[in-house]
The first five atom37 places (N, CA, C, CB, O) and aatype in JSON, in Angstrom:
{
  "aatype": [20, 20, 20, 20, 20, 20, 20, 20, 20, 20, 20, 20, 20, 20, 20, 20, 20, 20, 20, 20, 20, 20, 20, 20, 20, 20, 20, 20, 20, 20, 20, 20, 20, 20, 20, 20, 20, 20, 20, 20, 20, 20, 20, 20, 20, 20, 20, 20, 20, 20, 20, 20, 20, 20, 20, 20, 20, 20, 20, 20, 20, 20, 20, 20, 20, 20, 20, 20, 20, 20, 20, 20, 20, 20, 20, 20, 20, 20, 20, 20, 20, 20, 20, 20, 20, 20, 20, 20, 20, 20, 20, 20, 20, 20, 20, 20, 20, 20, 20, 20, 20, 20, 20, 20, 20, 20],
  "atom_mask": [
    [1, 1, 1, 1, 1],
    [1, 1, 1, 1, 1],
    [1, 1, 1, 1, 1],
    [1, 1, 1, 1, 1],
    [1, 1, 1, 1, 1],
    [1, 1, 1, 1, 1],
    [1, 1, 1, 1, 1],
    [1, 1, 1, 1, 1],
    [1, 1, 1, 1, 1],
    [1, 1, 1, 1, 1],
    [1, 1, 1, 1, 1],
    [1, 1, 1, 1, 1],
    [1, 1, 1, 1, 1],
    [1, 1, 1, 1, 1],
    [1, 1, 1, 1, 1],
    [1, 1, 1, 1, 1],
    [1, 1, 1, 1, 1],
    [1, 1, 1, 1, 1],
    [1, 1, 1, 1, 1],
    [1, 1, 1, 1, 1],
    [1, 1, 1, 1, 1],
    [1, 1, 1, 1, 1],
    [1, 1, 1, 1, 1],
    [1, 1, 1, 1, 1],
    [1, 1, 1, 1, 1],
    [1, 1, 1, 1, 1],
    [1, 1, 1, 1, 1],
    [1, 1, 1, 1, 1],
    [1, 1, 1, 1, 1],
    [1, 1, 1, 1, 1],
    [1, 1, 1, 1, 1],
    [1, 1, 1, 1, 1],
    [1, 1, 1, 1, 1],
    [1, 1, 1, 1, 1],
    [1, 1, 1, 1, 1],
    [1, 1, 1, 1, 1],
    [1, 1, 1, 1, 1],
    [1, 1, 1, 1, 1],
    [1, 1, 1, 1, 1],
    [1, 1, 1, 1, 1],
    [1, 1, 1, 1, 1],
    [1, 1, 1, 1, 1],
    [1, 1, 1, 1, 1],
    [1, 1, 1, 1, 1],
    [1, 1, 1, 1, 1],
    [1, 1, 1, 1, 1],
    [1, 1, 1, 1, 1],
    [1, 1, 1, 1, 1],
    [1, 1, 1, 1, 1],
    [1, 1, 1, 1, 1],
    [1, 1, 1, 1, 1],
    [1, 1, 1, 1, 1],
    [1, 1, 1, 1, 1],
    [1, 1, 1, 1, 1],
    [1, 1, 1, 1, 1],
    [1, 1, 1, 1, 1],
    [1, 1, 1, 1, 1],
    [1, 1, 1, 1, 1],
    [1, 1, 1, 1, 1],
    [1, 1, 1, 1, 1],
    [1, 1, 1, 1, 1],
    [1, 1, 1, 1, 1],
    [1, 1, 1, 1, 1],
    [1, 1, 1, 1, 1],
    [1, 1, 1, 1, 1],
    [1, 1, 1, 1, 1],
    [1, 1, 1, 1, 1],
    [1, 1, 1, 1, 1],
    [1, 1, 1, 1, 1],
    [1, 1, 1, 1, 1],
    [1, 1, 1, 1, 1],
    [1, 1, 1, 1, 1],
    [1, 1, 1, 1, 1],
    [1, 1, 1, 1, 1],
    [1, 1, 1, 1, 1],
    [1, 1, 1, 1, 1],
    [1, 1, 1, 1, 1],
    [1, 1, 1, 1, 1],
    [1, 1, 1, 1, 1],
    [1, 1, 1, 1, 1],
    [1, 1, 1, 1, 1],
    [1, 1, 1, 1, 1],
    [1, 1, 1, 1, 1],
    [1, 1, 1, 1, 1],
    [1, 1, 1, 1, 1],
    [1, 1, 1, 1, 1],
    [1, 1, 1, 1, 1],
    [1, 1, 1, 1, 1],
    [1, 1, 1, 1, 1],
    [1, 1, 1, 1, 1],
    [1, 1, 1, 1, 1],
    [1, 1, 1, 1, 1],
    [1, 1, 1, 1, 1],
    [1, 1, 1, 1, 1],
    [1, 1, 1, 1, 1],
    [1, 1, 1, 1, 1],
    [1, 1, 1, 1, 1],
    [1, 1, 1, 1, 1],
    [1, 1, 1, 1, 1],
    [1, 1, 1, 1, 1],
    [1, 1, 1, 1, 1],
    [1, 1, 1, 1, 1],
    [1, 1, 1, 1, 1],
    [1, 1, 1, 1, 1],
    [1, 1, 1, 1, 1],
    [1, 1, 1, 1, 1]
  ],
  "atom_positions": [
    [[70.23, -44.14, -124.79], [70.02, -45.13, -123.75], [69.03, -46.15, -124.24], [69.55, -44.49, -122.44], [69.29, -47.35, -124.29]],
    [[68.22, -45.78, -124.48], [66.82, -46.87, -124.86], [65.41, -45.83, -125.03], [66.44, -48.22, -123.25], [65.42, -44.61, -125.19]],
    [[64.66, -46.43, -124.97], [62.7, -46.08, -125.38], [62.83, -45.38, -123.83], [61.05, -48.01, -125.62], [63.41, -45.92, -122.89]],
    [[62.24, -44.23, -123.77], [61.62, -43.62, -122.46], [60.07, -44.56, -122.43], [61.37, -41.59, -122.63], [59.55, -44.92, -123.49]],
    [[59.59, -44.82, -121.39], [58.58, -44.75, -121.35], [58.02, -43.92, -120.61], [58.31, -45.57, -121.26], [56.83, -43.72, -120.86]],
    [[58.64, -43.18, -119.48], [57.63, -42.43, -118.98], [58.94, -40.85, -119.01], [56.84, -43.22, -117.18], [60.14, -40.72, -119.22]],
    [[58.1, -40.19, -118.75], [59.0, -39.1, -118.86], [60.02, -38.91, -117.72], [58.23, -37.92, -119.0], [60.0, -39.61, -116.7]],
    [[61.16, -37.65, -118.01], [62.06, -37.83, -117.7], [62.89, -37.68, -116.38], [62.29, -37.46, -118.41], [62.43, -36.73, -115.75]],
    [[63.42, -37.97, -116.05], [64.49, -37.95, -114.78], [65.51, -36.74, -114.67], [65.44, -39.27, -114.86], [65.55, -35.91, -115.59]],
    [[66.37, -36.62, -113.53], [66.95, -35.41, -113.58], [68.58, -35.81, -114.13], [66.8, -34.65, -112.02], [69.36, -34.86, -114.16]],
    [[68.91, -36.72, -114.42], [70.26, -37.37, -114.75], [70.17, -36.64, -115.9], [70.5, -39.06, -114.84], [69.09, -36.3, -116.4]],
    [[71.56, -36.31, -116.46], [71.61, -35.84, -118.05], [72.94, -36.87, -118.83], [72.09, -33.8, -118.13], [74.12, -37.17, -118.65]],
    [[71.89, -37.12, -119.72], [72.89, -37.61, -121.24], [73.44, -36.72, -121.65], [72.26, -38.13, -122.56], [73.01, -35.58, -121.82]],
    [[75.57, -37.63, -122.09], [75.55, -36.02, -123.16], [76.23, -37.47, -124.4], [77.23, -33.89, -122.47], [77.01, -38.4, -124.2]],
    [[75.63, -37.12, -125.37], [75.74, -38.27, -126.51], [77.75, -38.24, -126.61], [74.62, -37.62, -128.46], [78.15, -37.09, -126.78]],
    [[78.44, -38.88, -126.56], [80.06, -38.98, -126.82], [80.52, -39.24, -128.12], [80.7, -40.05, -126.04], [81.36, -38.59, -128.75]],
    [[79.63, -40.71, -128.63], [79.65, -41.54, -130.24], [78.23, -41.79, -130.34], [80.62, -43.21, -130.4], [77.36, -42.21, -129.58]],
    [[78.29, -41.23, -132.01], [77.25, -42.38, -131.88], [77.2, -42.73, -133.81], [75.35, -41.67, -130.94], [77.3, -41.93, -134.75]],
    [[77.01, -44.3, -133.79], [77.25, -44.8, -135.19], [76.48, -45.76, -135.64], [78.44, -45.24, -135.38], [75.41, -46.04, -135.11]],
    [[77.0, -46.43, -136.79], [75.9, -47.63, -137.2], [75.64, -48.6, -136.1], [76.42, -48.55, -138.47], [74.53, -49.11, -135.91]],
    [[77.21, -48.96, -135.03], [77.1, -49.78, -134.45], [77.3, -49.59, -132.96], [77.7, -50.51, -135.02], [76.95, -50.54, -132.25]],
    [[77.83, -48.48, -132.36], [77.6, -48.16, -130.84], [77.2, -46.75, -130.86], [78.95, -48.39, -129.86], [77.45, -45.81, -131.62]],
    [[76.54, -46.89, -129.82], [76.16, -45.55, -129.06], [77.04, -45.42, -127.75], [74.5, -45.55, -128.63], [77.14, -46.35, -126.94]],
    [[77.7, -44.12, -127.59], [78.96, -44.06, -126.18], [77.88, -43.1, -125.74], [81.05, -43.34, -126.36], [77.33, -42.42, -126.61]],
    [[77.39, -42.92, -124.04], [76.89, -41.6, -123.81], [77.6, -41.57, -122.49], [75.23, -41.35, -123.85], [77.9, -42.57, -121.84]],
    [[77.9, -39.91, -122.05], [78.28, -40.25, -120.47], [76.71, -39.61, -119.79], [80.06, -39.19, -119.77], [76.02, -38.63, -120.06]],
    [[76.58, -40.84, -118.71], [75.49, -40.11, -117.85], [75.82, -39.7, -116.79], [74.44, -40.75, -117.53], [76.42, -40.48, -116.05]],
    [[75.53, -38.27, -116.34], [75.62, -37.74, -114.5], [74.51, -37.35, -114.13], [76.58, -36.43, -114.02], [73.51, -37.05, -114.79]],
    [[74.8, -37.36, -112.45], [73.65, -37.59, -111.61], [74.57, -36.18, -110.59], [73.33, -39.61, -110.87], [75.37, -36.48, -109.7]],
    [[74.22, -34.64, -110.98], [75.04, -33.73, -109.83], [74.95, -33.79, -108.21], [74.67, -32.36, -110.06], [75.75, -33.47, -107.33]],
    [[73.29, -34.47, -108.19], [73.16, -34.83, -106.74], [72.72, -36.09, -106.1], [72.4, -34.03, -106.26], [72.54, -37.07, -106.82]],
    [[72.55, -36.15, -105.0], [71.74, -37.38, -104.53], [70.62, -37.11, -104.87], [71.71, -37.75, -103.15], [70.3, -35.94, -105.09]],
    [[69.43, -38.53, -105.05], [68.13, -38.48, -105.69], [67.73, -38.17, -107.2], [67.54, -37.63, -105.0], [66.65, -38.2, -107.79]],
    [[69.43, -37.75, -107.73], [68.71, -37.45, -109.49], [68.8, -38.72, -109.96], [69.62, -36.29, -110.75], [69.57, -39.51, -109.41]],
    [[67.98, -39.12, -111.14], [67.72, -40.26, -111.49], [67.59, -40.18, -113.11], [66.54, -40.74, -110.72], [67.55, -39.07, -113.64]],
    [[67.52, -41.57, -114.04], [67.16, -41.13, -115.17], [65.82, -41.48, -115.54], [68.0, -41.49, -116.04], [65.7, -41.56, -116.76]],
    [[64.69, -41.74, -114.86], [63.44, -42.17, -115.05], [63.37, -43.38, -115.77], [62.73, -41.25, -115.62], [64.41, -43.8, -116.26]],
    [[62.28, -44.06, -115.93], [62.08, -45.49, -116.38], [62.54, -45.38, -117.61], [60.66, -46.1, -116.35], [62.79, -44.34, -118.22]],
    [[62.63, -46.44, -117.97], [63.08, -47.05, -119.66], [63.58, -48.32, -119.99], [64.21, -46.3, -120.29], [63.86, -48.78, -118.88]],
    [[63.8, -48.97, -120.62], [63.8, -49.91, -121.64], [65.05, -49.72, -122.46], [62.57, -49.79, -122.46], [65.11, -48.88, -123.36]],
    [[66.22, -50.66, -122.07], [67.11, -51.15, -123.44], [66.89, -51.76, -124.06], [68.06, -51.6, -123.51], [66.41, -52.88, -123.87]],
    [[67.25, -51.07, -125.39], [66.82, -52.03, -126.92], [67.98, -52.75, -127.26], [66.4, -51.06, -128.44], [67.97, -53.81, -127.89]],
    [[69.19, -52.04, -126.76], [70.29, -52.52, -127.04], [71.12, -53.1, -125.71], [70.94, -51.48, -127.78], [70.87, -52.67, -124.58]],
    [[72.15, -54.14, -125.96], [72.7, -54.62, -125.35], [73.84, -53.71, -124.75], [72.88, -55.59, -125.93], [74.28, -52.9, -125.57]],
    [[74.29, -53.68, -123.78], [75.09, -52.53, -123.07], [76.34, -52.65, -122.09], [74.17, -51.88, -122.3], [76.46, -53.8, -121.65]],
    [[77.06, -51.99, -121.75], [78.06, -51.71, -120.72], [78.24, -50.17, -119.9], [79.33, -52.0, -121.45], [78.4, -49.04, -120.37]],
    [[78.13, -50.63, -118.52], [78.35, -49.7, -118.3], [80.0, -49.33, -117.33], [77.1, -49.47, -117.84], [80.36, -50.04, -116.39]],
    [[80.84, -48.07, -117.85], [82.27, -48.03, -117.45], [81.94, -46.9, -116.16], [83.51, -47.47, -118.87], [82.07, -45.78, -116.65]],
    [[81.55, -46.81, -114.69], [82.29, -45.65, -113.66], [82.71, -45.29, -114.01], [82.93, -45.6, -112.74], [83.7, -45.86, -114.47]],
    [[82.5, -43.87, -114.23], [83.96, -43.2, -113.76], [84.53, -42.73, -112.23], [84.01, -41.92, -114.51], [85.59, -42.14, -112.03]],
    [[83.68, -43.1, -111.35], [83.53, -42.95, -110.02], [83.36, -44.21, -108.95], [82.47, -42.13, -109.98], [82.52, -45.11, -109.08]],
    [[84.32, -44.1, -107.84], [83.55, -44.95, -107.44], [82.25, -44.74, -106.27], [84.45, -45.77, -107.12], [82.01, -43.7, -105.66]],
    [[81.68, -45.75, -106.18], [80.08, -45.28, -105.58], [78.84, -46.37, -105.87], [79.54, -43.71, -106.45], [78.89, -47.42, -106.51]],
    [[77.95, -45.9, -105.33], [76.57, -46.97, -105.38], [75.72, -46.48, -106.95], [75.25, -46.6, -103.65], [76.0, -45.45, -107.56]],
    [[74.68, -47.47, -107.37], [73.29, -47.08, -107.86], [72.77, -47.72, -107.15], [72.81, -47.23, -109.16], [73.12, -48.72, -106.52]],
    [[71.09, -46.7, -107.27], [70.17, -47.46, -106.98], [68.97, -48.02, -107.81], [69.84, -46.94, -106.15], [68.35, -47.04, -108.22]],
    [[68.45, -49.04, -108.19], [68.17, -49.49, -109.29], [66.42, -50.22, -108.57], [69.61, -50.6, -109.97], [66.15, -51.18, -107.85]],
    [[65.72, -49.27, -109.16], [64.51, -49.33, -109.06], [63.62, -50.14, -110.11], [64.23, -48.14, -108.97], [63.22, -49.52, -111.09]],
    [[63.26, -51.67, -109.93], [62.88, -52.3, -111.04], [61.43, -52.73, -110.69], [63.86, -53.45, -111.42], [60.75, -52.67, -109.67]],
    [[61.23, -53.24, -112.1], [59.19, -53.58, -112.27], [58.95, -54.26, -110.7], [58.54, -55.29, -113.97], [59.75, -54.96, -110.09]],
    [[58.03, -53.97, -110.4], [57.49, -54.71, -109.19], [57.43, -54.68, -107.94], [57.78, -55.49, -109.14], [57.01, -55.52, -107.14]],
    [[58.07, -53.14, -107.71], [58.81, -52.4, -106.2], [60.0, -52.43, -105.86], [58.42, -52.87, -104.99], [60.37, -51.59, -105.03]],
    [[61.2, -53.64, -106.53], [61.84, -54.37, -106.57], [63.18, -53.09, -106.5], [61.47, -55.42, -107.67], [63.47, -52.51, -107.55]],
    [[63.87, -52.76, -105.31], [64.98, -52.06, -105.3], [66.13, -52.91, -104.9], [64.83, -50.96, -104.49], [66.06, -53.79, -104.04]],
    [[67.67, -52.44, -105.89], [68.5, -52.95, -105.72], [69.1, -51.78, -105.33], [68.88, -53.75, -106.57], [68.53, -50.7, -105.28]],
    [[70.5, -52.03, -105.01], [71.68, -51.19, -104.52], [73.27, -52.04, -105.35], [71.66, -51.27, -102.44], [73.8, -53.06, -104.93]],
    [[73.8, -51.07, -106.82], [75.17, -51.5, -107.32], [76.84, -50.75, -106.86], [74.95, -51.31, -108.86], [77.48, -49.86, -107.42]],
    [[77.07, -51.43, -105.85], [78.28, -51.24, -105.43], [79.44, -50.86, -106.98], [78.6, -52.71, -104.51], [80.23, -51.71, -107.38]],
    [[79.35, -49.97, -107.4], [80.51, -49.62, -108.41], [81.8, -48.91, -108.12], [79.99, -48.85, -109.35], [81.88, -47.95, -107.36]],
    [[83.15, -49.62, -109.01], [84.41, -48.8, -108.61], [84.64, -48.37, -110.26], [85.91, -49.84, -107.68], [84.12, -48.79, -111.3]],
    [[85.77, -47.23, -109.95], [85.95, -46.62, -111.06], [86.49, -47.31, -112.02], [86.53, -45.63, -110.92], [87.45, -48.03, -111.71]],
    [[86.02, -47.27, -113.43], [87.04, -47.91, -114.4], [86.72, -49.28, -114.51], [88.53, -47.78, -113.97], [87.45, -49.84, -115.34]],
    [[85.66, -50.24, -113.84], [85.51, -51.78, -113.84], [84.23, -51.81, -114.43], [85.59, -52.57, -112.37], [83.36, -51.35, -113.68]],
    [[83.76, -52.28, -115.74], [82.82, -52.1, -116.49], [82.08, -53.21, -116.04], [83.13, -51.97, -117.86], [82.61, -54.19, -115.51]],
    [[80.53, -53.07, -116.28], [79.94, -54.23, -116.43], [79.0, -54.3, -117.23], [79.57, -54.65, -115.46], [78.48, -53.23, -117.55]],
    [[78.4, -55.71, -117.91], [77.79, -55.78, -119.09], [76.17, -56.36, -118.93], [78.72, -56.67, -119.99], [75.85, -57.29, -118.2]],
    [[75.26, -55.61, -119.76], [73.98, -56.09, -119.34], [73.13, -56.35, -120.66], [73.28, -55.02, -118.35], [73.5, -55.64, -121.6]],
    [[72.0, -57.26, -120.96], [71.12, -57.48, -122.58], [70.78, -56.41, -122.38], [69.81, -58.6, -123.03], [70.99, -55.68, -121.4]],
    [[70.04, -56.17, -123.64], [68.55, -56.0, -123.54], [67.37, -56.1, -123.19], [68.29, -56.09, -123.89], [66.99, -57.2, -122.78]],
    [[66.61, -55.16, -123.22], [65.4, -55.75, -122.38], [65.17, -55.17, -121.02], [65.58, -57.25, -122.16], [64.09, -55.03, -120.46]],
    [[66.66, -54.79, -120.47], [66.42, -54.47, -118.76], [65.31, -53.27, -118.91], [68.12, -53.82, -117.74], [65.11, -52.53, -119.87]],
    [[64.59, -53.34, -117.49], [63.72, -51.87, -117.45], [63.76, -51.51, -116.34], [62.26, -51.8, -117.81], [63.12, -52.2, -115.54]],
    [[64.4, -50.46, -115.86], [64.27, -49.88, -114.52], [64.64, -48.28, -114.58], [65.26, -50.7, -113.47], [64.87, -47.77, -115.68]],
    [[64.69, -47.66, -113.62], [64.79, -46.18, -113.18], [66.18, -46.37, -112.0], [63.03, -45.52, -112.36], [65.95, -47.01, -110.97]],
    [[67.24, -45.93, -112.19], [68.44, -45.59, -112.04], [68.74, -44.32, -111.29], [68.91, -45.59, -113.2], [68.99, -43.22, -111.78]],
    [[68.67, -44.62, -110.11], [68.92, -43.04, -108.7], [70.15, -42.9, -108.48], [68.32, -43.2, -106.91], [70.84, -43.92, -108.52]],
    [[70.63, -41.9, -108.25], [72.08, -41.14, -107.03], [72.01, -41.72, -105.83], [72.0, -39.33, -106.52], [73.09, -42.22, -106.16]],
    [[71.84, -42.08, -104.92], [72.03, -42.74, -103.63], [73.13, -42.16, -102.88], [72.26, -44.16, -103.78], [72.95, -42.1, -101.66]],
    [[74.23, -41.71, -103.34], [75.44, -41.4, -102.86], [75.32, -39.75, -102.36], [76.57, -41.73, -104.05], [74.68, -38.96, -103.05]],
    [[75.95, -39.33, -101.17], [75.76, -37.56, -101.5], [77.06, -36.7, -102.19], [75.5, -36.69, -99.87], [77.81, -35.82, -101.78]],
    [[76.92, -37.33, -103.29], [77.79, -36.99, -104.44], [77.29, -37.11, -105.62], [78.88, -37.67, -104.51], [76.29, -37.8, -105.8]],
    [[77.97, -36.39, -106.71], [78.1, -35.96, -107.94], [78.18, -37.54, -108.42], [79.39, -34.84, -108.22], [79.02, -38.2, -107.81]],
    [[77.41, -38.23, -109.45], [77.87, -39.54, -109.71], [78.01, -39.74, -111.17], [76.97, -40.54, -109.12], [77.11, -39.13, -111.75]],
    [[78.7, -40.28, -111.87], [78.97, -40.13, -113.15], [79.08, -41.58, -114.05], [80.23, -39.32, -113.15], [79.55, -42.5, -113.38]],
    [[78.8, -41.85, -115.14], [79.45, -43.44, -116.01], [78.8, -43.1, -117.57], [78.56, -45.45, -115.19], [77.93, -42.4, -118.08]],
    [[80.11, -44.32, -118.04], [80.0, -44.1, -119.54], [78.83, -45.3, -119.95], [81.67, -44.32, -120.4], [79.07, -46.44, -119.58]],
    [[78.03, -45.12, -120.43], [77.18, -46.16, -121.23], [77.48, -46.54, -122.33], [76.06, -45.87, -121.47], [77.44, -45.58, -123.08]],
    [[77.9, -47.86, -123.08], [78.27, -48.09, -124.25], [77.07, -49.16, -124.79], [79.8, -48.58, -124.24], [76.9, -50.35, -124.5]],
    [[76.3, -48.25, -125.68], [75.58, -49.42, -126.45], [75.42, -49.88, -127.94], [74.44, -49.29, -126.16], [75.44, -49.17, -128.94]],
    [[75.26, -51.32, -127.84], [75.76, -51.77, -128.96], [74.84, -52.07, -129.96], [76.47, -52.75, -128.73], [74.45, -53.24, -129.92]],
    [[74.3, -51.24, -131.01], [73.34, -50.86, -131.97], [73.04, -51.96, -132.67], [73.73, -49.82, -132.82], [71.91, -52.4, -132.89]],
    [[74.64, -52.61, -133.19], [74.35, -53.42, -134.3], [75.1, -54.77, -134.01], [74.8, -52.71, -135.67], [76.02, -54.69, -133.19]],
    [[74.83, -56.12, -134.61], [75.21, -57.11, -134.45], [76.68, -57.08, -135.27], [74.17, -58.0, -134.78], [76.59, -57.19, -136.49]],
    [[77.81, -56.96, -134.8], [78.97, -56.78, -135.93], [79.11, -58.08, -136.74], [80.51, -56.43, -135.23], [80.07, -58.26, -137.5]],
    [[78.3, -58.84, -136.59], [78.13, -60.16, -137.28], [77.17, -60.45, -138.45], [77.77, -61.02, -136.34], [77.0, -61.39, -139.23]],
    [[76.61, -59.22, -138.24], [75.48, -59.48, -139.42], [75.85, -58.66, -140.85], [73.85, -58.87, -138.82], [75.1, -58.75, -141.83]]
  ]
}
């Protein structure tokens, strides 16, 4: 995923790929309230549902959002983001993270 900065959340990574130039991980959340604790992307990213359902997206400054996600409709984010990522739903919540290590241009 990126740099932890603070320790960890109850969400689990399970690594899928990982290479010179992407990292695939799937992350789940088995209940409401598990989360993956703060952190920092280094890399530029996508994330694919596999469910559909909410996050809740806890960013610098108190600053809570709520992401309406459906299954299978990816969306793409830089680097740089930093927030802590909750279950909200009272369900099992699941998505693929794809990040992109290397510039395929360089």
């Amino acid at each position: 995923m990126c740099s932890d900065e603070e320790a960890g959340g109850s969400a689990t990574g399970s690594p899928m790929i990982e290479n010179a130039r992407t990292r695939v991980t799937e992350w789940r959340f088995p209940k409401k309230g598990d989360n993956t604790g703060w952190h920092v992307h280094e890399y530029d990213y996508v994330v694919v549902p596999l469910l559909d359902g909410q996050l809740e997206l806890h960013e610098p400054g108190g600053t809570t959002k709520f992401a309406d996600l459906r299954k299978g409709v990816p969306y793409f984010r830089q680097k740089g983001v930093r927030h802590d990522v909750l279950n909200p739903n009272d369900f099992e919540f699941a998505f693929l993270e794809i990040e992109f290590l290397d510039d395929a241009g360089a």
